[in-house]
KOLSE-686731 format. One record per atom (N, C-alpha, C): x, y, z. Coordinates in steps of 0.02 Angstrom, whole numbers, plus 32768, in hexadecimal, padded with zeros to 4 digits. Example, Ala and Ser with C-alpha at 12.3 -4.5 7.8 and 13.67 -1.06 7.14 Angstrom:
BEGIN
82947EE48186
82677F1F8186
82947F5B8186
82827F908162
82AC7FCB8165
82858002818A
# end
This chain:
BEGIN
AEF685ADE048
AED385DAE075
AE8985CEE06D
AE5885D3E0A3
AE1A85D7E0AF
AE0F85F3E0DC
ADCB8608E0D2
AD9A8627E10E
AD6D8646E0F8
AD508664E12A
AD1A8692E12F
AD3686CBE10D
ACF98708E0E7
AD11872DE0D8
AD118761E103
AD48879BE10B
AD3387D2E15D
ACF587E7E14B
ACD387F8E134
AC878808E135
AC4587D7E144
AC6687A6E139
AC3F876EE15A
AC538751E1AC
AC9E8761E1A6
ACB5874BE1EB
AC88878AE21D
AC8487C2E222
AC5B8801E228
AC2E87E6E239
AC0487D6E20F
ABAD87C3E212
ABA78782E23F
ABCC8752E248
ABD9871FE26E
ABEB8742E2C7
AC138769E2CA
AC1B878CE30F
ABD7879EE32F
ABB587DAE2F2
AB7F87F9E305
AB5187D8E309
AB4E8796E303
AB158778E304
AB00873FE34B
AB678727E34E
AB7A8713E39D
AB6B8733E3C9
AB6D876DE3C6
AB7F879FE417
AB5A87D9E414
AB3E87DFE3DA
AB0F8834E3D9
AABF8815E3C8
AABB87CEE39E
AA7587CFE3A4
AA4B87DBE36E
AA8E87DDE32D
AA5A8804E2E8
AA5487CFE2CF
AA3C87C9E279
AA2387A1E260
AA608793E21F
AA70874AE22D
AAA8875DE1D6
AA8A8770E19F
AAA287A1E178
AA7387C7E152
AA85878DE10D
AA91875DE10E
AAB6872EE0CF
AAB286DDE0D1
AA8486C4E09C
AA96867FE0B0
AAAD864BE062
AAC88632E068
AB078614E042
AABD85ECE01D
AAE285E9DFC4
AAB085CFDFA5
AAC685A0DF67
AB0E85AADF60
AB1B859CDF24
AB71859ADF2E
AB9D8565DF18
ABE8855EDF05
ABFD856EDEC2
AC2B8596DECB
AC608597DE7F
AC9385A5DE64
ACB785A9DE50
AD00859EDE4D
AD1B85D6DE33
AD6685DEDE4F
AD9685FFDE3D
ADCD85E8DE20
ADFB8618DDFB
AE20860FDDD0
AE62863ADDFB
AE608654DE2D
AE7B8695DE55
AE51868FDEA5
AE538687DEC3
AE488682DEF2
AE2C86D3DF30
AE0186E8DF3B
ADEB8716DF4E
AE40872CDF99
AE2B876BDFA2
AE538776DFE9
AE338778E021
AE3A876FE060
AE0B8770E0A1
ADCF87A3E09D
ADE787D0E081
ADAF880DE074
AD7487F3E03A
AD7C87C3E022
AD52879EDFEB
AD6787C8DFB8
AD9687F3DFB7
ADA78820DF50
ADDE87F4DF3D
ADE2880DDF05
AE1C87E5DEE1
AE0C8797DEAA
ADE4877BDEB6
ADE28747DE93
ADCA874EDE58
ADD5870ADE2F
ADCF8708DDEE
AD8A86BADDF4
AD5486D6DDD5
AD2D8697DDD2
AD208697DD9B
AD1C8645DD9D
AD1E8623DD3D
ACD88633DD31
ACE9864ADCDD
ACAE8658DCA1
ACC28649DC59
AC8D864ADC57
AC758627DC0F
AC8685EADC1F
AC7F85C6DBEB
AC7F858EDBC9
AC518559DBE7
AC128589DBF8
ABDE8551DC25
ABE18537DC5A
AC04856EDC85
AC06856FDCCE
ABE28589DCD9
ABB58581DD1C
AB8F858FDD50
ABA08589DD8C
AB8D85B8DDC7
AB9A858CDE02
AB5E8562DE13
AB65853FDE34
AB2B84FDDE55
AB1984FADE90
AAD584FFDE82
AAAC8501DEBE
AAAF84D7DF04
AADD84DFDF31
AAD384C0DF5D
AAD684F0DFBA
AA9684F7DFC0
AA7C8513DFFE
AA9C84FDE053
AA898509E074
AAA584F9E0A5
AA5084D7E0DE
AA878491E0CD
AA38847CE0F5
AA7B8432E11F
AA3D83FDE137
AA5A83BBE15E
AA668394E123
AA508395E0ED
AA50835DE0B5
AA888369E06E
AAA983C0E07F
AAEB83CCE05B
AB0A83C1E087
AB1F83DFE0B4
AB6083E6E0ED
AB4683ABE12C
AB84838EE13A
AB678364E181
AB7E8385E1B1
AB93836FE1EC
AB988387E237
ABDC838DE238
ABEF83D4E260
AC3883E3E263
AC6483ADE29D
AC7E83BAE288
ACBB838EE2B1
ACDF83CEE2E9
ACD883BBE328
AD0D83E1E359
AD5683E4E337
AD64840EE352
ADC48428E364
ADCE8458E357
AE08845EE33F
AE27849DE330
AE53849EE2EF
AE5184A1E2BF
AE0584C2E293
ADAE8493E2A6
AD7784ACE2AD
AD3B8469E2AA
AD3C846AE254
AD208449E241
AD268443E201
ACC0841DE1E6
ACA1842CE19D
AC89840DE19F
AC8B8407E13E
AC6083C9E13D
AC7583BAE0E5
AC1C8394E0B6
AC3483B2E07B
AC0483ADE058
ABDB834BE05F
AB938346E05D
AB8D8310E052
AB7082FBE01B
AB65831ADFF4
AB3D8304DFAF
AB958324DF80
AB92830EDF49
ABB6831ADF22
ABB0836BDEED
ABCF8396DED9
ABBC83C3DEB9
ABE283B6DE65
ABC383BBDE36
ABCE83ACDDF2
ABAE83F6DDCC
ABEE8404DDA0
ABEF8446DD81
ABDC842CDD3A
ABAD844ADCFF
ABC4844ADCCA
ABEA8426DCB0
ABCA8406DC78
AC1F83FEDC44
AC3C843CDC25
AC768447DC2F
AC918477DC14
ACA5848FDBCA
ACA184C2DBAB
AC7884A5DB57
ACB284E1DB39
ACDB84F0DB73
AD21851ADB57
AD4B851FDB97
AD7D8535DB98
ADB38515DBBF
AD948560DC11
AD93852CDC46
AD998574DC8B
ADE7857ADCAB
AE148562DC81
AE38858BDCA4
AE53854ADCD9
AE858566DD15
AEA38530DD50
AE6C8548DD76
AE478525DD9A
AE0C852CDDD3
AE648515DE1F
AE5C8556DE3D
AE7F8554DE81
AE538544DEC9
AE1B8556DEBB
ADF2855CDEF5
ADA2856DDEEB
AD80856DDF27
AD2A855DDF0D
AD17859DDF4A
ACDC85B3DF3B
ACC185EADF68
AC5D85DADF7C
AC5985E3DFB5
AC0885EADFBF
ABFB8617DFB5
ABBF862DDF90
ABA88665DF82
AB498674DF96
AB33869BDF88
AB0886B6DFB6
AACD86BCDF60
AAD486B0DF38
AAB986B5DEF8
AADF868FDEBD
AAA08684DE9A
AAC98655DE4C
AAF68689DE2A
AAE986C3DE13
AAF88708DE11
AB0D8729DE30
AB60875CDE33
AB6B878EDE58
AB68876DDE9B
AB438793DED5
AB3D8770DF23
AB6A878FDF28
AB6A8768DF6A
ABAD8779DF8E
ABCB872EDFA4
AC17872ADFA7
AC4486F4DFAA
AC5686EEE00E
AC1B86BEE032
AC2886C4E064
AC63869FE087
AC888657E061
ACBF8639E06C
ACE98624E03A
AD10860DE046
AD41860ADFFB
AD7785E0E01B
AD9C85A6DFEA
ADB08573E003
ADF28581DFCB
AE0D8561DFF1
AE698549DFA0
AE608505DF89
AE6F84EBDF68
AE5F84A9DF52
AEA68499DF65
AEA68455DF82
AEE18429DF84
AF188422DF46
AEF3841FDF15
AF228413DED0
AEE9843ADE98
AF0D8472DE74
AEE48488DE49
AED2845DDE0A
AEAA8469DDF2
AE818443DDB3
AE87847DDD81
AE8B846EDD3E
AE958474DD00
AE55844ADCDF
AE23847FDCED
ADDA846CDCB6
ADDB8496DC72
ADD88449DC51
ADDB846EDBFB
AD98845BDBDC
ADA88468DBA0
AD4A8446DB6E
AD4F8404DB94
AD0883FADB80
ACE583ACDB9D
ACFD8389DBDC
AD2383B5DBF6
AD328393DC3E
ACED83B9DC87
ACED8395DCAD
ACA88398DCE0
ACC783A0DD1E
ACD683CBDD40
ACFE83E8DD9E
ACA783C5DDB4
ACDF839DDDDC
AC988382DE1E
ACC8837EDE59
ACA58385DEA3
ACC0837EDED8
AC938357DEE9
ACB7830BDEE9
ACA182C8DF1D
AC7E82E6DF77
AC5482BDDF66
AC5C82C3DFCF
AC8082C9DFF1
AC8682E3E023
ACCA82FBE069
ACF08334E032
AD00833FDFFD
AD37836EDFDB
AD3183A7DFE4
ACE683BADFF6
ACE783FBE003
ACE383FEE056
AD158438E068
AD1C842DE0BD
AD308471E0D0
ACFD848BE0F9
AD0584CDE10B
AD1884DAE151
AD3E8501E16A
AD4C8502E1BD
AD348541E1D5
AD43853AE222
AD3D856FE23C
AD6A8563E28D
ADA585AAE27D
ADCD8598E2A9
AE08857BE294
AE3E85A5E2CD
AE818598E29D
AEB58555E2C9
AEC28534E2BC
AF0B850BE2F3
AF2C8541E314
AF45857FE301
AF68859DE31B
AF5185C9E359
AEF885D8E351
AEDA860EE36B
AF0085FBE3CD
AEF48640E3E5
AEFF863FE41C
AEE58675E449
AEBA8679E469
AEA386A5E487
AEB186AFE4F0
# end
């Protein structure tokens, strides 16, 4: 599962069709161990062992140009590299944008294809293209 979180999907409407300002802009990725619910509650994000999330903003030189369809889709272009890990985080299931290095708010949140098992001295990086966010479902139908 991925997407938007409903409070972001919200701010995305109001900003289409009413004219406001998104009150949120994405600043930083980081991982879960539990995976948030559409409402963004519920998740479990990894700590300790010299995790951080990592700074990556939303500009032309992280993310490239979406791709049409249904889902459009678009994906990281610089690589993101976490920490060495200096005690075990746990199975990493999925990664979240967040709005601060700290706290924030979690504006998307992704499942990972195959979960990872980061222990001591091991380093979670997502290669180029790995990270891929959509918008829009195959199924939608209006």
């Amino acid at each position: 599962m991925s997407g938007w979180t409903d409070g972001e999907e919200q701010d995305i409407l109001e900003y289409w069709f009413a004219g406001t300002t998104l009150p949120n802009a994405p600043t930083h990725i980081g991982l879960f161990t539990t995976n948030p619910a559409d409402d963004g509650t519920g998740a479990t994000e990894v700590s300790g062992g010299s995790y951080a999330r990592q700074a990556f903003a939303q500009s032309g030189t992280n993310w490239g140009n979406s791709s049409a369809g249904a889902p459009s889709t678009i994906e990281n272009l610089v690589a993101v590299t976490f920490p060495t890990a200096s005690g075990s985080w746990g199975t990493v299931v999925g990664w979240g944008y967040f709005t601060a290095l700290n706290a924030g708010t979690c504006l998307f949140f992704a499942e990972l294809d195959t979960p990872k098992a980061i222990g001591l001295n091991d380093t979670a990086e997502f290669a180029v293209g790995s990270l891929v966010a959509q918008l829009g479902d195959p199924a939608d139908s209006y």
